[in-house]
C-alpha positions as CSV (number, residue, x, y, z in Angstrom):
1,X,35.2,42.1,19.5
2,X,37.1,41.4,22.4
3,X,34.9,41.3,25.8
4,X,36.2,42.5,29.2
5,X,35.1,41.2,32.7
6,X,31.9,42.9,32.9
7,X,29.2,41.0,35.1
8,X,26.3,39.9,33.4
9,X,23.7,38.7,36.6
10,X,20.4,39.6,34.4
11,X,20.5,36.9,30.9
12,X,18.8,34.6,32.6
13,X,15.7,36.4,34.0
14,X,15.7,38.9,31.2
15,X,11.9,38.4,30.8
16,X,11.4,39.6,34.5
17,X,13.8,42.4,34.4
18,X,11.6,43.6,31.2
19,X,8.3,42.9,32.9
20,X,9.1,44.0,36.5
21,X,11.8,46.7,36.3
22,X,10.5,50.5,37.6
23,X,10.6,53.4,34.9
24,X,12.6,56.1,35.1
25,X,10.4,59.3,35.6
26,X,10.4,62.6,32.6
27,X,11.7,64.5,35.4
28,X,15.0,63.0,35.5
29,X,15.5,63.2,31.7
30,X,14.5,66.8,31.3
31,X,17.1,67.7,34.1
32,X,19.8,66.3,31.9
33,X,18.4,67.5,28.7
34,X,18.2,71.1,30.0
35,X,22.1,70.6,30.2
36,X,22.5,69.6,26.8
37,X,23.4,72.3,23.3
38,X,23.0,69.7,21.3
39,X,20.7,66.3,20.6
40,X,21.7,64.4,17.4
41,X,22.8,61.3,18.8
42,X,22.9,59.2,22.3
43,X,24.7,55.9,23.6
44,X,23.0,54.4,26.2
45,X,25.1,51.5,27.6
46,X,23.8,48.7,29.8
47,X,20.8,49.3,27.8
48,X,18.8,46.4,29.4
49,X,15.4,46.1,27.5
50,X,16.2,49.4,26.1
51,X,14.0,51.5,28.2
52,X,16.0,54.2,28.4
53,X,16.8,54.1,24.7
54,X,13.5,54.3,23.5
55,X,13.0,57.1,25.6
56,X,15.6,59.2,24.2
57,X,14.4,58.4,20.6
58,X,11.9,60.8,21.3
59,X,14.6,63.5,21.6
60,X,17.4,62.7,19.9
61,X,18.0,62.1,16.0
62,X,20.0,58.8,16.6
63,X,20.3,56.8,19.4
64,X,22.9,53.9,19.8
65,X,22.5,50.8,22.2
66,X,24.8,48.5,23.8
67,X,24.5,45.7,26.1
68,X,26.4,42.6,26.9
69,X,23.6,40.6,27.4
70,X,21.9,38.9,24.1
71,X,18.7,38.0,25.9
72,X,18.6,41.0,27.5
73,X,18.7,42.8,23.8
74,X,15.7,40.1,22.7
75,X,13.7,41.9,24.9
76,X,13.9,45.5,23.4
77,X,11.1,47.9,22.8
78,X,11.9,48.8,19.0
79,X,12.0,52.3,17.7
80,X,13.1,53.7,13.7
81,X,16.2,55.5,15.2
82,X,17.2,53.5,17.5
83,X,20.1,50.9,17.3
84,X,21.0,48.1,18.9
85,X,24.1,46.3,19.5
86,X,25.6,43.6,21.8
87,X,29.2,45.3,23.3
88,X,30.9,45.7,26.6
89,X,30.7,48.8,28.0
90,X,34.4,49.0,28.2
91,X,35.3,48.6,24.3
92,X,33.1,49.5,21.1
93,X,33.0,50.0,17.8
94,X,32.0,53.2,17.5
95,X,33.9,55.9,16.0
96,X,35.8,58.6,17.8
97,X,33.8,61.7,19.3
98,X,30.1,61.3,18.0
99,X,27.8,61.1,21.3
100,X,26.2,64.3,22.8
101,X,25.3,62.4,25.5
102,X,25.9,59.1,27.1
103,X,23.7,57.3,29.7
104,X,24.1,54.3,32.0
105,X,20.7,53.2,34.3
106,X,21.2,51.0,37.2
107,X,24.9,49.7,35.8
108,X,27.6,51.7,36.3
109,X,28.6,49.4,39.2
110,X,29.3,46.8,36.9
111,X,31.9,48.2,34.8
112,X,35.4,48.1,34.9
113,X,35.3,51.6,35.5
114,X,38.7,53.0,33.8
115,X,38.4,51.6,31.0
116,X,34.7,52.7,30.6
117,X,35.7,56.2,31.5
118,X,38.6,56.2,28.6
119,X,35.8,54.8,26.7
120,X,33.5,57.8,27.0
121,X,36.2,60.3,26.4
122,X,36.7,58.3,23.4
123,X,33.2,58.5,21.5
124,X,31.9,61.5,23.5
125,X,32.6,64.4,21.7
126,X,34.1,67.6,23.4
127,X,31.5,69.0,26.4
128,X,29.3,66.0,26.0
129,X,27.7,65.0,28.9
130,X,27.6,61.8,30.8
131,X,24.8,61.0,32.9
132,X,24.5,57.9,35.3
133,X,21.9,57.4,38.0
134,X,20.6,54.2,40.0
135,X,18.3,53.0,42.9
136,X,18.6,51.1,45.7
137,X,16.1,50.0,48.0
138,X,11.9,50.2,47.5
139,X,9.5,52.0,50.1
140,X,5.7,50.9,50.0
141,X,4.5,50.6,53.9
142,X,6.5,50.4,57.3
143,X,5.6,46.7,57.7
144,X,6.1,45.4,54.0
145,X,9.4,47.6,53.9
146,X,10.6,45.7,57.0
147,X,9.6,42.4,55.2
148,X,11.1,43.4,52.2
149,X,14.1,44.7,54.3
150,X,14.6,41.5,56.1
151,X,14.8,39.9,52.8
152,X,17.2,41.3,51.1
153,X,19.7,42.0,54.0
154,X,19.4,38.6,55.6
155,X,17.9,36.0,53.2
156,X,19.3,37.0,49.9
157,X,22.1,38.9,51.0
158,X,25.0,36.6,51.4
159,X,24.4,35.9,47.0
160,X,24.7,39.8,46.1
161,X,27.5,41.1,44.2
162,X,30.0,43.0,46.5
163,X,29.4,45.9,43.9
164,X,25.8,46.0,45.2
165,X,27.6,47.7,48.0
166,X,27.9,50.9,45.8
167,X,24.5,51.7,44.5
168,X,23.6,51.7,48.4
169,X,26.2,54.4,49.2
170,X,24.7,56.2,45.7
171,X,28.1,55.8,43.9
172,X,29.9,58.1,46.9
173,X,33.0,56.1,46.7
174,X,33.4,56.1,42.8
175,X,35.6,58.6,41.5
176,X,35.2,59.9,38.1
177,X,37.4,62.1,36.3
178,X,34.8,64.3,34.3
179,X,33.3,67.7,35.4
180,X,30.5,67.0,37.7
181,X,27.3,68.8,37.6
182,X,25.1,69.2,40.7
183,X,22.1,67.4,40.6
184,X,18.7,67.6,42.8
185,X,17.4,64.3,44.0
186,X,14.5,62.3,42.3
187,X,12.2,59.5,43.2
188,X,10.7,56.5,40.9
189,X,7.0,56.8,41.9
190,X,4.4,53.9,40.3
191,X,1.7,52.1,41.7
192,X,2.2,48.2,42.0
193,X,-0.1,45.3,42.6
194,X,1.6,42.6,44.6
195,X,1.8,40.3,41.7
196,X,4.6,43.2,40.3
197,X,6.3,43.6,43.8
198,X,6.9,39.3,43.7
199,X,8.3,39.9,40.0
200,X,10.6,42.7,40.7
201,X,12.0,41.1,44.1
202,X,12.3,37.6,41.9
203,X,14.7,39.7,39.0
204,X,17.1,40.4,41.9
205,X,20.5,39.2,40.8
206,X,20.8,37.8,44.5
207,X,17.4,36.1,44.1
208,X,18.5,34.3,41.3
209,X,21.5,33.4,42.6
210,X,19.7,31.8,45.7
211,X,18.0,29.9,43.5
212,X,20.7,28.5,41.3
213,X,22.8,27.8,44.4
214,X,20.1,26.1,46.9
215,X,17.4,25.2,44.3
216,X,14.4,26.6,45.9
217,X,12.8,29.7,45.4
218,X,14.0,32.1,48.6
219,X,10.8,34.3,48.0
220,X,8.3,31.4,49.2
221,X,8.2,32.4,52.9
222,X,8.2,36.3,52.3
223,X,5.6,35.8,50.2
224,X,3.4,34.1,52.8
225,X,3.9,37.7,55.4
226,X,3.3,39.6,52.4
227,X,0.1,38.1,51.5
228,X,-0.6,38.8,55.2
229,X,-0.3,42.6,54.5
230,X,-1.4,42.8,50.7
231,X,-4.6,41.6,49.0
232,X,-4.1,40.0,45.4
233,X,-6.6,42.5,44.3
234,X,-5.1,45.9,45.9
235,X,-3.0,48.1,44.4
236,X,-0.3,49.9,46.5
237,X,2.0,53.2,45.9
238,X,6.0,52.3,45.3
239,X,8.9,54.9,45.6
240,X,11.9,54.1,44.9
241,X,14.7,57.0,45.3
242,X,16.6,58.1,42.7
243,X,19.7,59.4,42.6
244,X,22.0,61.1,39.6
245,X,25.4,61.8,38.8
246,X,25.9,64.1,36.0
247,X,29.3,65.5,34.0
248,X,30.6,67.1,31.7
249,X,32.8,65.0,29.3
């Protein structure tokens, strides 16, 4: 299959981003279920380490996987009914007009966006619905969120993507020519030790490309002021917000 330019800034620390990643929360999925007539099969694109997948196997007869990143798709949690596949988001093989629904978790942002949007008119069949939501930033305590602030604004930031840009503005700026369905807000709630926090911040796609570009591990002197804050033994609560964009193919 023919690719297309999509960014792939997660192969390399795939075994982080399926250790360290946050879980989407039931809430979020039964809002978009409760908008759905029918369940018998999913696509959810940018699958990751099929978290979201294997969710949706739960409620739907078949669900179909796709991600462009091999190692990423080594590290899926494997269900009967689920199917996985390595493809762009932009051009697959499936057939014409099959998916009731269609998700994409912390991705869109990488896309080329028209092409993914002809895409999903393509296999989504008529009143499907597509559903795409993200995160930005984590909130634990004022003085670890400053830290963690300061580190992704001032030490890491010069080595994210320019897309970055729109999961901080919650996809405002992308237009999408589907039906949109208003959606309430939602938050990622989850208690972390700091061992997680230092895994999560260390899957960053700007981490890692700090790293690749200077050699040395950017996180070494946060961790120090975190350590500060945060004993090895104490769990702490983590939100992240959550925020949804829901239509109607």
């Amino acid at each position: 299959m023919k690719t297309t330019g999509q960014k792939d800034y997660f192969s390399k620390q795939a075994n982080a981003y399926a250790a360290f990643r946050p879980t989407y929360p039931p809430a979020l999925y039964e809002f978009i279920f409760s908008h759905l007539s029918d369940r018998k099969k999913a696509w959810d694109c940018a699958t990751g380490n099929g978290q979201v997948a294997t969710y949706l196997a739960d409620h739907f007869d078949e669900v179909y996987a796709t991600d462009i990143s091999q190692r990423q798709l080594d590290h899926v949690r494997a269900k009967n009914n689920v199917f996985y596949s390595l493809s762009p988001a932009e051009q697959t093989a499936f057939p014409s007009h099959q998916f009731d629904l269609i998700t994409v978790g912390q991705a869109l942002h990488w896309f080329e966006r028209d092409k993914f949007y002809a895409e999903v008119k393509r296999v989504g069949k008529q009143g499907s619905l597509l559903a795409v939501w993200g995160y930005a930033m984590i909130y634990i305590e004022k003085e670890i969120d400053d830290l963690i602030i300061d580190f992704y604004s001032n030490v890491v930031g010069p080595y994210w993507d320019p897309a970055r840009r729109l999961v901080e503005e919650e996809y405002r700026s992308i237009s999408f020519p589907f039906e949109p369905i208003v959606s309430p807000e939602f938050s990622i709630t989850t208690t972390w030790n700091l061992h997680h926090l230092v895994g999560y911040l260390e899957s960053w796609s700007a981490t890692q490309k700090y790293l690749k570009e200077k050699g040395k591990n950017p996180l070494s002197a946060v961790l120090k002021e975190l350590e500060k804050l945060w004993r090895p033994d104490e769990n702490k609560l983590v939100r992240f917000p959550l925020f949804l964009k829901l239509f109607r193919v």
